[in-house]
N, C-alpha and C positions, 0 to 999 in steps of 0.2 A: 754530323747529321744535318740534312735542312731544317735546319730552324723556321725559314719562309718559302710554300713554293704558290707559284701564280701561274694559272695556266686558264688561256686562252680568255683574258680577260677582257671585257666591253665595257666601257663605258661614254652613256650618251647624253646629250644635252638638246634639248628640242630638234630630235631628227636626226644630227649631227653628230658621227661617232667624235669625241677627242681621245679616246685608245681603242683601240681594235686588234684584237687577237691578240693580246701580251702572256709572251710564259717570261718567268726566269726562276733562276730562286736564288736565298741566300743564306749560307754556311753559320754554323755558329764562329764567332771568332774574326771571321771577316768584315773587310770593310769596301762598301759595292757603291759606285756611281753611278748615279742615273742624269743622264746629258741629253739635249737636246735642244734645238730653236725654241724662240716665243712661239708657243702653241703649238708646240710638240706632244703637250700629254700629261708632263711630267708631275704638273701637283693633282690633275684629275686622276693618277694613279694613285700617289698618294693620299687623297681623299677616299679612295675606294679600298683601299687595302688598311685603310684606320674608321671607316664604316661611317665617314662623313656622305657619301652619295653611295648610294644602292648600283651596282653593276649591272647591266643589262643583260651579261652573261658572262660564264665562267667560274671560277671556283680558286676561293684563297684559302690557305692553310697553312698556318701556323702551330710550330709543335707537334703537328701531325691532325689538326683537327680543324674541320672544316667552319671558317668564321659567317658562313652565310646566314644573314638575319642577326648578327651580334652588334649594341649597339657602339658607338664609340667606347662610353666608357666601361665597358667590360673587353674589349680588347687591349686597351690602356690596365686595367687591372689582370690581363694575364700575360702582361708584358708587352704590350704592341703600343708604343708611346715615340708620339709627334713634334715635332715644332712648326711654328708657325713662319711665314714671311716675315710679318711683323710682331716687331717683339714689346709685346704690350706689358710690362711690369707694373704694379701698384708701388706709385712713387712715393708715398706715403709709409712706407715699409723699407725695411730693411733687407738687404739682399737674406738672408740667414729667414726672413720673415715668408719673402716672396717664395721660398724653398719649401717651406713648411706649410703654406697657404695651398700650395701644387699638390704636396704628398701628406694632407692630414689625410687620413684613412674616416670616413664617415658612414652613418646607418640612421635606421630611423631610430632606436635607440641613443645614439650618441648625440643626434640631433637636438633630440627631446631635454635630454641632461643639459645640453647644453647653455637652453633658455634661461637655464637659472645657474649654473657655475661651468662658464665656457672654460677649454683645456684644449691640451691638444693632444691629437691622438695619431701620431706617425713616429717612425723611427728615425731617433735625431742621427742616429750615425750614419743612416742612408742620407743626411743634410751631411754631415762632415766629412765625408767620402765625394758625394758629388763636387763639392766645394775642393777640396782638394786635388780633384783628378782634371780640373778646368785653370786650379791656379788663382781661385779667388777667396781663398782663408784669408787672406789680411784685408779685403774688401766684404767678406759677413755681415760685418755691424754699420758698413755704409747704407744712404740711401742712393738709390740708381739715378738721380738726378746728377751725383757726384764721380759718376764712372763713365771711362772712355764710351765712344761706340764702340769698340773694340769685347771690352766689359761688358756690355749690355750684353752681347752678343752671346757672349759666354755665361751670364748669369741665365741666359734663355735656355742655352744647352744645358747647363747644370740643374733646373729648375725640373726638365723631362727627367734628367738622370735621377732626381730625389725618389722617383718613383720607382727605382729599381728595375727597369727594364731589363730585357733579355735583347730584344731590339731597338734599337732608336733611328728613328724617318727625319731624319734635319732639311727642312727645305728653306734654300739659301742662307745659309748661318753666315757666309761673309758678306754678306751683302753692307755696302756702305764702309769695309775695312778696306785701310793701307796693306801695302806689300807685306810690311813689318807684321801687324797684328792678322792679316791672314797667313802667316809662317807660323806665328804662334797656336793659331787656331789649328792646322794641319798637327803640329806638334800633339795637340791637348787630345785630337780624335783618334791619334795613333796610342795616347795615354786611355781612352775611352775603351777601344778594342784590348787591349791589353790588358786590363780587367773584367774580362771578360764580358763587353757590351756586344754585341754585333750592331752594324752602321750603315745604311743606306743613306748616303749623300746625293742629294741633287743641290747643285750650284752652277752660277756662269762663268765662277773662277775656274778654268781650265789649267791654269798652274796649278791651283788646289787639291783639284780631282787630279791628275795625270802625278799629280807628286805624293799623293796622298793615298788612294784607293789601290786597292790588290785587282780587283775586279769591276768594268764598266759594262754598262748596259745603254744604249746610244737610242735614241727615238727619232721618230721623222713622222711626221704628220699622223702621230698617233699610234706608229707601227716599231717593230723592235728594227732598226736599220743594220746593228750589228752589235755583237757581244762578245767579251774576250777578254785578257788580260790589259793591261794598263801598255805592255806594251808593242801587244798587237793593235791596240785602238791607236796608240805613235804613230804604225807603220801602216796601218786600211787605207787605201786610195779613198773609198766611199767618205770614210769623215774627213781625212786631209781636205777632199772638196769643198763635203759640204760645212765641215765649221771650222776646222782649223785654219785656212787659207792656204797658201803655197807654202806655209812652215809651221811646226809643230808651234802652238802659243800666239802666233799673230792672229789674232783676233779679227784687226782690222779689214782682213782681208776674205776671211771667214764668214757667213750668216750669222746674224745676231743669237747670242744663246740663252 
């Protein structure tokens, strides 16, 4: 079923559309790239399909139900959970902490008890599942000052999973990784979908995505430029042009992504 469909989505910024007219949708089980140049759109979708900026028009729905007027965190509470660019951990904490800090489940009730004998209230084994499905069980009781970029990266991703999503929105999860620890990263989100996450990837890793994703979704100045398999986006004259360069992966010769 669709898990996510978007259709004919706007969003604006002083005047200025940064999406315009976006559909797609995405499958439970699947795992979907979203690509395009600097200032193609990609995280102002994002932002609107996790209820960071209000749309200017169109209509998102998840599960079958329509999120308009839902604030962030009740999309994240019925499964619609993000990452950020920058991956902000409290260093002061333990990876296993930082987990638990994302997915305590809180109320004003809980709140209140709190004042006077704080607990915590999340499911530790959605912590030891996350952690395990990223490869970071033997880094749990570190503090994140003590782990790769690589790690960091992964503790960010595992940190959304604590929450139990049904979907997860990674925008740039390798940013700053070598060859080696973005292989591994591509590994750990083909472990993500297969326990059954579904995964919208936007990234500029082009190996990544092309090695990684079932399904892309290509933007261009805010607009869907082309949509299709992993290896009909290979073979489109339109994105060879416009990002790929003259060969699938050469970047260099490509627009910047």
């Amino acid at each position: 079923m669709n898990l996510l469909e978007v259709d004919g989505l706007r969003v604006v910024f002083g005047g200025v559309a940064a999406v315009e007219d976006v559909s797609f949708t995405i499958d439970e089980g699947s795992l979907v790239g979203l690509i395009g140049p600097n200032g193609a759109g990609k995280t102002s979708c994002i932002e609107a399909l996790t209820g960071y900026v209000t749309p200017a028009s169109g209509t998102v729905r998840f599960l079958g139900r329509d999120l308009a007027g839902d604030p962030p965190h009740r999309r994240a509470r019925a499964g619609l959970v993000r990452t950020f660019q920058s991956v902000e951990l409290f260093d002061d904490l333990t990876v296993r902490d930082n987990l638990r800090a994302a997915a305590n489940r809180r109320n004003v009730w809980t709140s209140l008890r709190d004042l006077f004998a704080p607990s915590w209230h999340g499911d530790e084994s959605a912590i030891d599942w996350a952690l395990d499905v990223v490869g970071l069980c033997d880094a749990a009781d570190t503090l994140p000052s003590e782990l790769s970029q690589g790690q960091r990266n992964l503790a960010g991703v595992a940190r959304a999973l604590a929450c139990r999503p049904r979907l997860l929105l990674l925008d740039e999860p390798a940013a700053g990784l070598d060859g080696t620890e973005t292989a591994e990263l591509g590994q750990h989100l083909r472990d993500v979908v297969a326990d059954g996450v579904a995964v919208l990837l936007v990234d500029h890793d082009m190996g990544l995505v092309l090695g990684t994703c079932d399904r892309i979704v290509v933007l261009d100045f805010g607009r869907v430029l082309v949509e299709g398999t992993t290896e009909q986006i290979r073979r489109d004259d339109r994105v060879i042009a416009a990002y790929l360069g003259d060969e699938v992966g050469d970047q260099g010769n490509g627009r910047s992504m």
